[in-house]
PARO-322380 format. One record per residue (C-alpha): residue in one letter; z, y, x. Coordinates in steps of 0.2 Angstrom, whole numbers, plus 5000, padded with zeros to 4 digits. Each point is the difference from the previous one (the first is absolute). Example, Ala and Ser with C-alpha at 12.3 -4.5 7.8 and 13.67 -1.06 7.14 Angstrom:
REM PARO-322380
A503949785062 S499750175006 
This chain:
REM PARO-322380
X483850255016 X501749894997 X501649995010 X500849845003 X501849945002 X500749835005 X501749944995 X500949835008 X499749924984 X499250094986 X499750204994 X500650094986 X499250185003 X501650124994 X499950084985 X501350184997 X499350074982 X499349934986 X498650165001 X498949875005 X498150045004 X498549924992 X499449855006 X498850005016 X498249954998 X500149925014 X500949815000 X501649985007 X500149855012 X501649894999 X499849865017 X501149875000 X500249885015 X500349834992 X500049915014 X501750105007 X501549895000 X500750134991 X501950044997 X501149884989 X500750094983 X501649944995 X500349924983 X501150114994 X498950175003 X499850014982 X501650004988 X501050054986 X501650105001 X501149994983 X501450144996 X501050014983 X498950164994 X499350054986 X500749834992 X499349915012 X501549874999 X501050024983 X498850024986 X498549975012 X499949835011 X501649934995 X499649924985 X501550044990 X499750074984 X501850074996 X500550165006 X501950025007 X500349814994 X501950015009 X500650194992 X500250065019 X499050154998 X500750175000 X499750014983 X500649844995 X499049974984 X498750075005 X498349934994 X501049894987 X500550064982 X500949934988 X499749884984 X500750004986 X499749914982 X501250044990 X501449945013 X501750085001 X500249995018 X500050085015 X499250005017 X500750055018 X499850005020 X501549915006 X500649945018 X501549904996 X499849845008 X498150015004 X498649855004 X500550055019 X500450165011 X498350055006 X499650064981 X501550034993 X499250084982 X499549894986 X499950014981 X501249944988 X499850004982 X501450004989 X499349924980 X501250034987 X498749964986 X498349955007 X498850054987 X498249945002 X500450035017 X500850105013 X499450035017 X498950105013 X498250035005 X499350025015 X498350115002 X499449945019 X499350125011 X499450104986 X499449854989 X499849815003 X498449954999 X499849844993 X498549894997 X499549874985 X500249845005 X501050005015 X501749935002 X501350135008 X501849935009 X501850094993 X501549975010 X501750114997 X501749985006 X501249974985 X501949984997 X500749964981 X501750074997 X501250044983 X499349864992 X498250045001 X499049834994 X498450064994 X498350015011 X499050145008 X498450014992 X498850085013 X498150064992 X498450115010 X499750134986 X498650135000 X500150174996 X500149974980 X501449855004 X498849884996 X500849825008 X498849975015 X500849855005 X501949945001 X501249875005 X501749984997 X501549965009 X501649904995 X501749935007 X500550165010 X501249935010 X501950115003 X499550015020 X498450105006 X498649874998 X498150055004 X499049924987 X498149974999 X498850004987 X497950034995 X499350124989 X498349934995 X498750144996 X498849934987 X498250015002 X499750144986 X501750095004 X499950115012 X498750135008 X500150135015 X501350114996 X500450135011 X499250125010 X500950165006 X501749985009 X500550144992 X499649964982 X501149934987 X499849884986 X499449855012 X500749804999 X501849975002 X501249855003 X501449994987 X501649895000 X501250004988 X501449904994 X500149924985 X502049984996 X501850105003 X500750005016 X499750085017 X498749915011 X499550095017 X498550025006 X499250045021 X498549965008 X498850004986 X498449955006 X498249984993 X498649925010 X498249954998 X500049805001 X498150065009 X500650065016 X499249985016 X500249825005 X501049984983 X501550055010 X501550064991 X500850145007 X498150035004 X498850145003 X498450064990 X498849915000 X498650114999 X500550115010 X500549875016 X498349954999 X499250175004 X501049975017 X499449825000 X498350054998 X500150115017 X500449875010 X501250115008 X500849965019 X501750074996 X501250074987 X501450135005 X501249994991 X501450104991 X499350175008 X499950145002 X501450124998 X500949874987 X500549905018 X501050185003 X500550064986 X500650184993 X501549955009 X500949865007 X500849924985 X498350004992 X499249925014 X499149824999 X501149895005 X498849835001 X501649864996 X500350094983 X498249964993 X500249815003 X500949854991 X500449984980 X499150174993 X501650014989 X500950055015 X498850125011 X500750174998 X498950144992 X499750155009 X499450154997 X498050045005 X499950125015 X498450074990 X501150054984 X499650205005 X498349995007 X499350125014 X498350024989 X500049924983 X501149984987 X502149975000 X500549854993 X502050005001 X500249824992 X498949935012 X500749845009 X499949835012 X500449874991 X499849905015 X499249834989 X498650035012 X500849995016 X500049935017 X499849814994 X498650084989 X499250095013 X499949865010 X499349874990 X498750134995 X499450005017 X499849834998 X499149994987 X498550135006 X500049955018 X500950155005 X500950025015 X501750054995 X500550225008 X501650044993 X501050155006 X501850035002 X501250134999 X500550075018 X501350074994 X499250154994 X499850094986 X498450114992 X499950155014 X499050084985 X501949984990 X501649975006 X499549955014 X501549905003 X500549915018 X501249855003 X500850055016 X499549905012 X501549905001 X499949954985 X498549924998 X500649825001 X499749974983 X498350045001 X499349925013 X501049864993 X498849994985 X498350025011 X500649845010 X500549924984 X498450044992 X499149915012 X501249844997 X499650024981 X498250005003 X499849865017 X501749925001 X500249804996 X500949984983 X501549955010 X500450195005 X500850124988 X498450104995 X498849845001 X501149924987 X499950144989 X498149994999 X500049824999 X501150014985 X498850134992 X498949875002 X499150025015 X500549885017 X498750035009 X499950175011 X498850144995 X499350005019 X500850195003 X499050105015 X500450164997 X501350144998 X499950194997 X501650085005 X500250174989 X498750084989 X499250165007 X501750065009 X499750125012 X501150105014 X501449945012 X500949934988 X498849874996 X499749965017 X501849995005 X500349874985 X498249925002 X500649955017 X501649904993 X499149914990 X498549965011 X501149935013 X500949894988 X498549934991 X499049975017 X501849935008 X499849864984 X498650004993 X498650045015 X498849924988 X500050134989 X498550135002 X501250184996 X499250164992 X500750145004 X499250194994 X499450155004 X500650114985 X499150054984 X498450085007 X499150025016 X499650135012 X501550104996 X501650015012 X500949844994 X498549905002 X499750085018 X501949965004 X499749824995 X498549965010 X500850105015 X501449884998 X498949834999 X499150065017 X501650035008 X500649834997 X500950004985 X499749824993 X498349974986 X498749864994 X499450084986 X500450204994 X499750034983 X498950184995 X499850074983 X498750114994 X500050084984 X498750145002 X498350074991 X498649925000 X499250125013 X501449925012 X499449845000 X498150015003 X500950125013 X500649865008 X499149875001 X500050005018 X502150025003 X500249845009 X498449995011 X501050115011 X501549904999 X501049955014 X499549815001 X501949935011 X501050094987 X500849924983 X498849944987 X499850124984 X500449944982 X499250154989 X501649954988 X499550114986 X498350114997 X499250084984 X498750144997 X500850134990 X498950114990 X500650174995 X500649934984 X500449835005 X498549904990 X499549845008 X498350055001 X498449935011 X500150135011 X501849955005 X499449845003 X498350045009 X501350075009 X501149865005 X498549905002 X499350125013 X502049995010 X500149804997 X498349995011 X501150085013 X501449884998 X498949855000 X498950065015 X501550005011 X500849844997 X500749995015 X501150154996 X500549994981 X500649844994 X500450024983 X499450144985 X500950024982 X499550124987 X501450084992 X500650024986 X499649834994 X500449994980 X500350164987 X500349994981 X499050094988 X501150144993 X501549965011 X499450055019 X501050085013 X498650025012 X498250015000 X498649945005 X500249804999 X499249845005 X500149914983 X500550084982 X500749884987 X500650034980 X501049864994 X498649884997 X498750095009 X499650025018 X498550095009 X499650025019 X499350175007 X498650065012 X501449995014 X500549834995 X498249945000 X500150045017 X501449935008 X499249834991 X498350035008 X500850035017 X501449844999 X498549884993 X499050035011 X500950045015 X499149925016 X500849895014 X499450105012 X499450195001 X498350015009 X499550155011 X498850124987 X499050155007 X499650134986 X498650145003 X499950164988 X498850105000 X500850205003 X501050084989 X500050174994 X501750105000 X500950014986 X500750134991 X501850024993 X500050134986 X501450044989 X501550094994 X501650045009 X501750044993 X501949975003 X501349874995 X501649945004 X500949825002 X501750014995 X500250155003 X500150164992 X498850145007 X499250174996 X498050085008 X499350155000 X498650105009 X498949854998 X498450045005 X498349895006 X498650095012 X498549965012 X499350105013 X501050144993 X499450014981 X501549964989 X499549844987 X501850004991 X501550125000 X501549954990 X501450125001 X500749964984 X500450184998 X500550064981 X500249804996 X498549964993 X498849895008 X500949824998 X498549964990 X498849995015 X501349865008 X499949824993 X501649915002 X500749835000 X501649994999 X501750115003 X500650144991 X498850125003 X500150214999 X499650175005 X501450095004 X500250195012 X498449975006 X499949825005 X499649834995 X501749915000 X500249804994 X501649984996 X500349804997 X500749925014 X500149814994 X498149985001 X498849955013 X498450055003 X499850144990 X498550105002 X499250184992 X498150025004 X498950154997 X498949964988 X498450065007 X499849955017 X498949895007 X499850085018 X499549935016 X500550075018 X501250124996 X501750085004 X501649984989 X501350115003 X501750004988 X501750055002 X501449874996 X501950004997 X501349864997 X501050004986 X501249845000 X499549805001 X500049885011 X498350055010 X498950155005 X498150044988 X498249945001 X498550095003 X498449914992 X498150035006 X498349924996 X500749944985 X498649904991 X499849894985 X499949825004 X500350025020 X501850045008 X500550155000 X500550065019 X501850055000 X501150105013 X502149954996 X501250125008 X501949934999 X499249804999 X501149865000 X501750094994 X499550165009 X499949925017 X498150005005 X498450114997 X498549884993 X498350014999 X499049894990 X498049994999 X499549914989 X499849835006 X500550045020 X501549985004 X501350134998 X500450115014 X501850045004 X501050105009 X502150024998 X500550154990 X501350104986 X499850104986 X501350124996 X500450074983 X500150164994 X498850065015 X498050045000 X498849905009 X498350055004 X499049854997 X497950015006 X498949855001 X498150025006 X498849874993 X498449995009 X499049844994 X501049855000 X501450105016 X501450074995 X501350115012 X501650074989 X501050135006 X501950044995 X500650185004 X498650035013 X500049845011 X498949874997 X500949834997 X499049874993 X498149965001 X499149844996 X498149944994 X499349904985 X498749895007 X498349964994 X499549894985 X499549825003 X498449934991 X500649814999 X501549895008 X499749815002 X500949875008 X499349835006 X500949835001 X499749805000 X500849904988 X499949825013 X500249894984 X498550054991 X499150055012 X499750164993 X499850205008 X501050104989 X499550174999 X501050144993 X499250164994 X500650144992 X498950164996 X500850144990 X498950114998 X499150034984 X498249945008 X499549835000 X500049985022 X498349895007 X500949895016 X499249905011 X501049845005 X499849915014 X501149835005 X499649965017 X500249855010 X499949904984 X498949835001 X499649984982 X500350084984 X500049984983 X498650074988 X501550074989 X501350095001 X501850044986 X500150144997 X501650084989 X499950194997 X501450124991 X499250144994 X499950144987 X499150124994 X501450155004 X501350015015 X501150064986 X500049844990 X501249874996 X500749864989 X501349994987 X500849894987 X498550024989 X498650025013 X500749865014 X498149985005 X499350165004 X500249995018 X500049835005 X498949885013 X498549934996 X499249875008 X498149975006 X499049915013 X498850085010 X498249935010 X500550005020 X498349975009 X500550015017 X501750065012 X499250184997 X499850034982 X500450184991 X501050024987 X500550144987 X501950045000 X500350074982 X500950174997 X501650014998 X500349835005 X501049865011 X498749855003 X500549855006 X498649905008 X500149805006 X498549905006 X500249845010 X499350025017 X500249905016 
């Protein structure tokens, strides 16, 4: 016996826990109708979206091997240190009569006696990595003054100060002059140097002068001559081509909550990031205090890849260009700063000027800039995302402004407007209740940073969809494991969704994992698409993915019947425990029972018993009888009972509020490797009760917590339902749904001809599918096949294991429209056979 479904277009059976059941013996039968018309897939459903993260930009994709080269950091000298040879002289940061106002600080030298040399070195991003026989581009601002005559001598050392390479520079003329110059790495020179960010000892560049007199110094600059396209100013090479190499549909661009800001004078502000780099303001990275990783207080923009940048990368990989503006907003999560709407002149003035730099002839104001950087021709803008992930009234009231003076314009231009930092929650509902009663939208921008449990989950979320509404660009998704690796389950995961995304076409437009870039050692957030040292650059399971999807993404999605045999029902064992989320909280009287017969009792009586709770996070005690957490700066902070692993029970605890911005969390069916079900009084800045299952969406209901005042809290778990109850009335209830055994998605690619097939099977059995492509006329005997697999849901790659989940590639015997196949475990196939 087998039940059916038939979708519009294709299936992907959903998917809520990764407790996935053993393959059937039976086959499942995947039915595509490829004689369907089918419906057209955009171009750009598969993309990139870039924020300055992690040193995604500075020390990462920018090329530029010198770190702070124009003093403007907080700490001025930071990553620079001085030289000295026997010199009597002195160093300084001065601003007295600087290169040009927008960097005010540079370095000015003063030689009384130079020595063997007197001067400064700069360490990079950690180190400068330099290799043998390439040629690497120096160019510094300099001014000569009190009779300075002598020359700068500027040398790549490595740790020990052996020379690498050097140049030097003469005639330093009295008014600031850039000069330019090559330092030639010979062949038997030079080797991979560093490796950590955070060590010491690596490659540095030294300059130093050579005679008595004061000589300033700004804008000291180090490229590789190699960049991509040989560009100067340019971008990494190896590191551009792992976006070239995904042949993406789009590139969003600068973010992200950099657009925002912490505040409004730190927000990205596109006209300062183009023209003469000597002149682009540095400003401080929004990501400086992370929310998950580490602080990193001299983190900056130096804006040498900017908008001009941007742009001609875009170019350069076939990418539609996405860039976001500032709506005169800044991070809700901060600040969250307005411009009053009366005042918002200015910005809107720079979204219509934007549009100018990008499209206008080279005989408008903007046009002319670019032509001057070089490039007359327009870079062919479409598209324009107004605001991050805003959310509320006020982004509304301000999104309107702007919408009506772009479209008024520009009615070209194809505007994005959001739907806030997540879905299902109020400000998502508020956004889509405002889109269906008429407020203005093409495209509404989702993010989705949630377990992996959440995406096979929801698979399914846009077969529903409302097909006369706005189109959906899922902006900015990732799988996030419990500690944040980039493991194959995540991407199994994402897979799984991405089937969803691709089966209804006609609904989502355009997809973008995020974030895209992090650096070894120096990461803000986690998990990533791509991971890079400085000379070394890898691609993870989820970045295998997004390739697998974006090259082989089919013209048109063909309807797709999928048949599983039945399934049993799951189970959902697992611990349960307490938590708060910037908050501070205290328990007691926790206890678990079924049918009447206690499991667990935790009274915490005599102050004992905090070795039976495993925590993560907070400030954890036992104190006059209760379990009190007593950090409020923290999220998601969690004490588990160690023991547990219970199924169909009732959790009854007793909560009190101590101070912080929100309410506590109760925790139940918390199990290693799936997502742990979660119940958050005082959500979203103590304004909503949640409820989170796994991967279903969060229930929701508007609520308070007080402090200082006991809450009786009881939730009742019976199978995958759960009812919770606060101080006798029930006020949440919500169900995981049942595992799926495969997800596919069918499409035509028109130019080759070919069925593309997309199967994903997470399970850890290899799955036996019967494939059938009807209508076709003929077929080839063989099919492509390209398989990422491993032998654990856990694994991953890293700097010095790239390969250990990556695709490999096969070709299989097709004998006929009906043909079986076996779908590995833990797998994402990807299947093309030509077919007519």
């Amino acid at each position: 016996m087998t039940y059916r479904i038939r979708f519009l277009s294709a299936l992907a059976v959903p998917l809520v826990s990764l407790a996935i059941p053993p393959a059937a013996a039976a086959p499942v039968t995947v039915t595509v109708d490829a004689a369907a018309p089918g419906i057209p897939v955009s171009p750009l459903m598969h993309g990139l979206f870039f924020e300055d993260i992690n040193y995604g930009a500075d020390g990462g994709l920018y090329a530029e091997l010198v770190q702070n080269r124009s003093f403007e950091h907080a700490d001025s000298f930071y990553a620079w240190g001085l030289v000295n040879r026997g010199a009597d002289a002195s160093a300084g940061i001065s601003a007295e009569t600087p290169l040009n106002p927008n960097n005010p600080h540079f370095l000015r030298l003063a030689v009384r006696d130079p020595g063997e040399g007197f001067g400064v070195a700069n360490y990079g991003f950690g180190g400068i990595a330099v290799r043998a026989g390439e040629n690497y581009l120096v160019s510094l601002r300099a001014r000569a003054a009190d009779g300075f005559s002598g020359a700068l001598a500027v040398a790549i050392e490595d740790e020990t100060g052996r020379v690498l390479g050097r140049c030097r520079i003469e005639n330093i003329a009295t008014a600031w002059t850039r000069r330019d110059a090559v330092i030639a790495v010979p062949p038997s020179s030079a080797s991979r140097l560093p490796v950590p960010f955070t060590g010491t000892g690596r490659a540095r560049l030294v300059v130093t002068a050579d005679a008595a007199g004061t000589i300033d110094l700004d804008v000291i600059s180090l490229f590789p001559e190699n960049t991509w396209k040989q560009r100067p100013n340019g971008l990494r090479a190896d590191l551009v081509q792992m976006l070239a190499d995904m042949r993406p549909g789009f590139l969003r661009f600068p973010g992200g909550c950099i657009v925002e800001g912490s505040d409004l004078a730190n927000a990205y502000r596109w006209k300062d990031t183009v023209g003469d780099i000597a002149a682009r303001p540095e400003n401080r990275n929004r990501w400086q205090h992370a929310l998950h990783r580490d602080h990193a207080p001299q983190y900056y923009q130096s804006y040498g890849l900017g908008f001009f940048e941007y742009f001609q990368l875009c170019e350069d990989i076939g990418a539609a260009p996405v860039p976001v503006i500032n709506c005169g907003m800044a991070c809700q999560y901060q600040t969250g700063e307005l411009v009053p709407l009366g005042e918002l002149g200015p910005f809107v003035r720079d979204a219509l000027d934007l549009v100018e730099f990008a499209n206008g002839p080279v005989d408008s104001k903007w046009g002319g800039v670019r032509a001057a950087m070089g490039h007359p021709a327009p870079f062919n803008l479409k598209y324009l995302g107004i605001g991050n992930e805003q959310w509320g009234e006020p982004y509304f009231e301000r999104y309107t402004v702007f919408h009506d003076a772009l479209k008024a314009a520009h009615p070209e231009i194809v505007l994005i407007t959001t739907s806030g930092p997540g879905v299902d929650d109020q400000w998502w509902r508020l956004a889509w209740d405002k889109f269906k009663a008429g407020t203005p939208a093409e495209i509404v921008d989702e993010h989705y940073y949630r377990p992996p449990a959440w995406f096979f989950a929801q698979a399914d979320r846009y077969d529903r969809h409302d097909r006369a509404g706005p189109k959906v660009f899922a902006g900015e998704f990732a799988a996030h494991e419990t500690d944040r690796r980039n493991t194959l389950r995540a991407a199994l995961s994402e897979a799984a969704f991405m089937t969803g995304l691709l089966r209804n076409a006609d609904v989502v437009t355009m997809a973008a994992y995020a974030p895209l870039f992090a650096k070894s050692g120096a990461t803000q957030w986690a998990p990533d698409l791509v991971w890079f040292d400085h000379d070394r650059v890898y691609g993870t399971p989820s970045y295998h993915v997004q390739k697998a999807f974006s090259r082989h993404r089919p013209d048109r999605v063909l309807p797709t019947t999928l048949a599983v045999p039945p399934q049993p029902a799951p189970a959902y064992p697992g611990s349960a425990g307490v938590g708060t989320w910037h908050s501070r909280a205290e328990f007691k009287d926790f206890v678990i029972t079924r049918g009447g017969r206690e499991l667990f009792r935790a009274d915490f009586a005599g102050g004992k018993q905090l070795a039976a709770w495993q925590t993560r996070g907070g400030a954890w005690a036992i104190r006059d009888g209760a379990l009190r957490q007593e950090n409020p700066d923290e999220p998601d902070v969690r004490a588990l009972a160690v023991d547990g692993a219970w199924t169909d029970y009732t959790l009854s605890v007793k909560a009190r509020k101590l101070g912080g911005e929100e309410g506590f969390l109760v925790f139940f069916q918390a199990e290693p490797g799936g997502e742990t079900g979660r119940l958050n009084l005082g959500s979203y800045r103590n304004t909503q009760y949640t409820l989170n299952l796994g991967g279903a969406p969060a229930a929701s209901a508007a609520g308070r917590i007080e402090d200082g005042r006991w809450y009786d809290i009881r939730v009742e778990v019976s199978g995958g339902a759960v009812k919770c109850w606060l101080d006798g009335a029930l006020i949440l209830e919500g169900a995981r749904r049942p595992p799926a055994v495969l997800y596919a998605v069918a499409g035509r690619d028109d130019r080759a001809g070919e069925i593309i097939l997309h199967l994903v099977n997470p399970a850890d059995r290899p799955l036996d599918a019967a494939i059938g492509l009807e209508g076709v006329q003929t077929i080839a005997d063989t099919g492509r096949v390209s398989l990422l697999t491993a032998g654990s849901l856990d694994d991953t790659n890293t700097l010095d294991a790239p390969d250990q989940v990556s695709p490999r590639e096969e070709t299989i015997a097709v004998p006929g429209p009906r043909f079986r196949h076996t779908v590995p475990a833990r797998s994402h196939t990807v299947l093309r056979v030509q077919a007519k």
